[in-house]
Structures are given as C-alpha cells and as structure tokens.
Short mmCIF file of the C-alpha atoms (twelve columns), coordinates in Angstrom:
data_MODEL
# 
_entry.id   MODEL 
# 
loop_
_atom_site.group_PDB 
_atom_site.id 
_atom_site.type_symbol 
_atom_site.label_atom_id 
_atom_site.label_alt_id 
_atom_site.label_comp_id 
_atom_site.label_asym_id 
_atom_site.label_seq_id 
_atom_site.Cartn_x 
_atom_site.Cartn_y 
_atom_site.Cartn_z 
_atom_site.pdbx_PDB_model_num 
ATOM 1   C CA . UNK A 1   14.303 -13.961 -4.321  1 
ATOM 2   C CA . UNK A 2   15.942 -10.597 -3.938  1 
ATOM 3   C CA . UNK A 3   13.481 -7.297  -4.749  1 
ATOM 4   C CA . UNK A 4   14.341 -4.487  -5.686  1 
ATOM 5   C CA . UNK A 5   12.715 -0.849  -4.820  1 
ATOM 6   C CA . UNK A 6   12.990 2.492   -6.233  1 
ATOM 7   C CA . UNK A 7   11.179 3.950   -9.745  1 
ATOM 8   C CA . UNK A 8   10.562 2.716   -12.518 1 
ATOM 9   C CA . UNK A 9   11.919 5.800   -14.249 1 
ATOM 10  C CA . UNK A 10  14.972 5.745   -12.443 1 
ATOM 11  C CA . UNK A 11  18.327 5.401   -14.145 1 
ATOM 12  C CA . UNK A 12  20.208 4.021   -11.520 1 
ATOM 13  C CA . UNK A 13  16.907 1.517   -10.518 1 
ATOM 14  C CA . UNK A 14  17.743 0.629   -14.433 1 
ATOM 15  C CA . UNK A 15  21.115 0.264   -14.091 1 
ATOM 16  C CA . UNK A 16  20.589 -2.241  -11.013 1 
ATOM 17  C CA . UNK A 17  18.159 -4.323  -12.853 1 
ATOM 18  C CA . UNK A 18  20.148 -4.756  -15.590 1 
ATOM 19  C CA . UNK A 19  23.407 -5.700  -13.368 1 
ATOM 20  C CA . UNK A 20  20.541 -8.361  -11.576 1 
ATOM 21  C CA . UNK A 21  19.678 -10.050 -14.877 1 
ATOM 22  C CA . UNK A 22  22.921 -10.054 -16.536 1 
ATOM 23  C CA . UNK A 23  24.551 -12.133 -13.584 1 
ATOM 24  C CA . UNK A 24  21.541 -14.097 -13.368 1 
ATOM 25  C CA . UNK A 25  20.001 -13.047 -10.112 1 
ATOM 26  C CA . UNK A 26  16.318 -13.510 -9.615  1 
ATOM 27  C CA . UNK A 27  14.619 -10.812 -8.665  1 
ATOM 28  C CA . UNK A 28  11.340 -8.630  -8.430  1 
ATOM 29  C CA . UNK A 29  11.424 -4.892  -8.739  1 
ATOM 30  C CA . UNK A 30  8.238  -2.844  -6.844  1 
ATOM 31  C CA . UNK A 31  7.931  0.503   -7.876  1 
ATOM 32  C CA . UNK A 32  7.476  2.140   -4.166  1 
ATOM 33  C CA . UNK A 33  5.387  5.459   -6.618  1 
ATOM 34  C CA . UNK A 34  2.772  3.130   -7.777  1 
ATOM 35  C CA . UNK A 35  2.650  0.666   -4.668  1 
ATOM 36  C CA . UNK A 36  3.093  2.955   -1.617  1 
ATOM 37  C CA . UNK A 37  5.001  1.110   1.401   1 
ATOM 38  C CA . UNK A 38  3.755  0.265   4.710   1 
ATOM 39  C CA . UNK A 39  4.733  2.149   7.598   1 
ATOM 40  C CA . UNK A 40  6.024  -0.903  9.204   1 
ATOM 41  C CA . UNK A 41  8.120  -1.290  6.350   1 
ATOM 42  C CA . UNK A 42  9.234  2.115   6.106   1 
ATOM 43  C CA . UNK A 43  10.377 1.533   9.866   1 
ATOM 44  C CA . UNK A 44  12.275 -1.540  8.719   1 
ATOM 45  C CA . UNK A 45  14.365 -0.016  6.232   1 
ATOM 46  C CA . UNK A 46  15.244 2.661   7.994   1 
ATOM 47  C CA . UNK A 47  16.474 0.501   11.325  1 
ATOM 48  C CA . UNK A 48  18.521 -1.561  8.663   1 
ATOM 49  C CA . UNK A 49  19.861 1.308   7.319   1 
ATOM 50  C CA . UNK A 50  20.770 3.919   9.886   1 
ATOM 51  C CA . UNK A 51  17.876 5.894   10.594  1 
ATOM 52  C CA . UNK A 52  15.759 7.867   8.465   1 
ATOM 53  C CA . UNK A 53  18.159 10.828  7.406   1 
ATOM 54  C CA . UNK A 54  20.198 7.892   6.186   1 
ATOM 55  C CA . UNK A 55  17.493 6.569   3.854   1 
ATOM 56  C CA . UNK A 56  16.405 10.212  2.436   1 
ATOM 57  C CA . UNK A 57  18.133 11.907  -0.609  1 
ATOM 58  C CA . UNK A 58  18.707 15.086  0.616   1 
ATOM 59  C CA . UNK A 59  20.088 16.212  -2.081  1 
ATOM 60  C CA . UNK A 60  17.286 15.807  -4.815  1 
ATOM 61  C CA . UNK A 61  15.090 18.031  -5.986  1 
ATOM 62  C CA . UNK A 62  11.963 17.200  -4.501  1 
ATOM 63  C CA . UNK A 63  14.112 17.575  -1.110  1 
ATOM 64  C CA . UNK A 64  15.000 21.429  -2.283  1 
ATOM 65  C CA . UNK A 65  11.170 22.126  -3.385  1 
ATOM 66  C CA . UNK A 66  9.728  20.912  -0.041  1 
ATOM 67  C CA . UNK A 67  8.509  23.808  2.712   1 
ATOM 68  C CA . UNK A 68  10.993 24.094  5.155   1 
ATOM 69  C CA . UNK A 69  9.086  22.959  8.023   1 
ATOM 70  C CA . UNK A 70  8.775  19.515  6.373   1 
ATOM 71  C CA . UNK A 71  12.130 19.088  5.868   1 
ATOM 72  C CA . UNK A 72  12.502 18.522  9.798   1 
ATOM 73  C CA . UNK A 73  10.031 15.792  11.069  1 
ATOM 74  C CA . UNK A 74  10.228 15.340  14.290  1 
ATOM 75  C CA . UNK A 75  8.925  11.854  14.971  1 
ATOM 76  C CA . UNK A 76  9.106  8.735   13.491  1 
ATOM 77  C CA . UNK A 77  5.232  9.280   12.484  1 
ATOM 78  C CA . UNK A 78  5.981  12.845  10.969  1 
ATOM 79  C CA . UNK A 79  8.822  10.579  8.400   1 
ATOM 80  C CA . UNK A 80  6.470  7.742   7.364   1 
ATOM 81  C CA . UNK A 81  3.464  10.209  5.964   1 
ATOM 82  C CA . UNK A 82  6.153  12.516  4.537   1 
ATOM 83  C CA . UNK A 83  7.786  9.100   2.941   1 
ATOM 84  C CA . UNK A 84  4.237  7.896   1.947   1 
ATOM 85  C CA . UNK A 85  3.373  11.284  0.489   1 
ATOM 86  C CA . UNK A 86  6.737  11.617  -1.555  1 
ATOM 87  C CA . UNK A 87  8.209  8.295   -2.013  1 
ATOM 88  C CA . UNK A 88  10.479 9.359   -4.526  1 
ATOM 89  C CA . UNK A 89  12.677 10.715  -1.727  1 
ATOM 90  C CA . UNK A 90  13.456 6.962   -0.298  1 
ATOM 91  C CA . UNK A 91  17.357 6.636   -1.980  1 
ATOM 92  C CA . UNK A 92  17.054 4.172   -4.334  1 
ATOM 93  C CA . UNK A 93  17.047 1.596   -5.172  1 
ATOM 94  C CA . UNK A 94  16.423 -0.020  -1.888  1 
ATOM 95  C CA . UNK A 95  17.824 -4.034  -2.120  1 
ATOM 96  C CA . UNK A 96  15.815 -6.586  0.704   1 
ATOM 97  C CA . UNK A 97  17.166 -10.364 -0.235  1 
ATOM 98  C CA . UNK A 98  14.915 -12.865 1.634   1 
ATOM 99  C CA . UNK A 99  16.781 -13.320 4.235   1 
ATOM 100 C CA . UNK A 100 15.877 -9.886  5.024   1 
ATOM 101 C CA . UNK A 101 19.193 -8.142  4.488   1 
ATOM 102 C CA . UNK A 102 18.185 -4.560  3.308   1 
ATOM 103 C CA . UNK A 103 20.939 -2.399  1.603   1 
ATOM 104 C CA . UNK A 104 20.523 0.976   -0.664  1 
ATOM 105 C CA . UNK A 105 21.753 2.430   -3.678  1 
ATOM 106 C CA . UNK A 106 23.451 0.476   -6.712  1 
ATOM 107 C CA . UNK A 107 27.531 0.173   -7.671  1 
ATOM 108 C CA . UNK A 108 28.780 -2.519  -9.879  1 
ATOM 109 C CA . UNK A 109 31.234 -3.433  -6.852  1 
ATOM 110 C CA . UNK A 110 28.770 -2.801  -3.895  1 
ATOM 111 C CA . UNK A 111 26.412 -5.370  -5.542  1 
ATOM 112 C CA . UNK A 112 29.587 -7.711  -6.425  1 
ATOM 113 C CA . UNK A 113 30.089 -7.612  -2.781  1 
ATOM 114 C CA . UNK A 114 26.835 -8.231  -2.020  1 
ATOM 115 C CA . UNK A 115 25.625 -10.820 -3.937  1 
ATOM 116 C CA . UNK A 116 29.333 -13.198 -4.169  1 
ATOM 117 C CA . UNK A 117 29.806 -12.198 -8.205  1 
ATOM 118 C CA . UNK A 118 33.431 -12.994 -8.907  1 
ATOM 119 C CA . UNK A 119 34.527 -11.166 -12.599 1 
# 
C-alpha cells in the first residue's frame, strides 16, 4: 500500500488524497505534525530525493520566519532536529509505495506517471 505524508491541513496533501481514492489506489496518509519521523527515515527520504535542500520548501513561510543561522545546518544531524522540530518544512506530500520508491509533491500527471493511470 502506498502512504502518503505531509499535513493534514494541507491543500495540496488534499488534493493528492483525493486523486488516490478517485483512481482507486490504496493508501494511508501519516500526518508527519502529529507523528514526528524518525531520523533514519528522514535520512531515507532525503537520499531518495536528492539531498536535504531538495526535500525543504524554501520558499514557505516558516522557512522566511526561521533565524538565519538555522537556515544553514551544517550536518546531516543539524537537518534531522531542525526537520523534527518543524516538520511542516518537509515538501509535501512525500509519496513511499512499498516497494520503497519515495517521490514528493503532487500533479495530476506526475502521479499518472507514477502510478500507470491511463485517462
């Protein structure tokens, strides 16, 4: 079964959801706010998807309030407690199918692509 992470009050974590149950693809969703992620998983992700700037929205708001001195860790240890601390900066939502395949973000094609839905 595929899960799904990101916020519950997320519109495009919606938006997936509703794409997942309207083709029919089982799923879970984990709301990474309420259930913080491991560090191990944290590490995961961000190997799957291109390193840790990769997996941070840099352009949200909590990004722009931070200090400036957090906005540069400098080890993989400084990301993880700054990613367990605000989770709401992980892009969302974050896709892992059991096979392990881990993608991020949501488009109606991307997730066409991604899970073989022909329209």
């Amino acid at each position: 079964m595929t899960t799904l992470y990101g916020l519950s009050n997320c519109d495009t974590c919606r938006k997936a959801r509703k794409w997942l149950d309207r083709f029919g693809i089982e799923h879970s969703f984990v709301d990474y706010r309420d259930n913080r992620q491991t560090p191990e998983r944290l590490t995961q992700w961000k190997d799957a998807l291109g390193g840790w700037d990769a997996m941070v929205n840099k352009s949200s708001t909590t990004w722009r309030n931070l200090a400036p001195n957090r906005k540069t860790p400098g080890s993989d240890a400084e990301w993880k407690l700054l990613l367990k601390e605000y989770p709401q900066l992980i892009r969302r939502p974050v896709v892992v199918t059991d096979e392990g395949e881990v993608s991020q973000d949501f488009s109606d094609n991307r997730f066409k692509q991604r899970f073989g839905v022909d329209t």
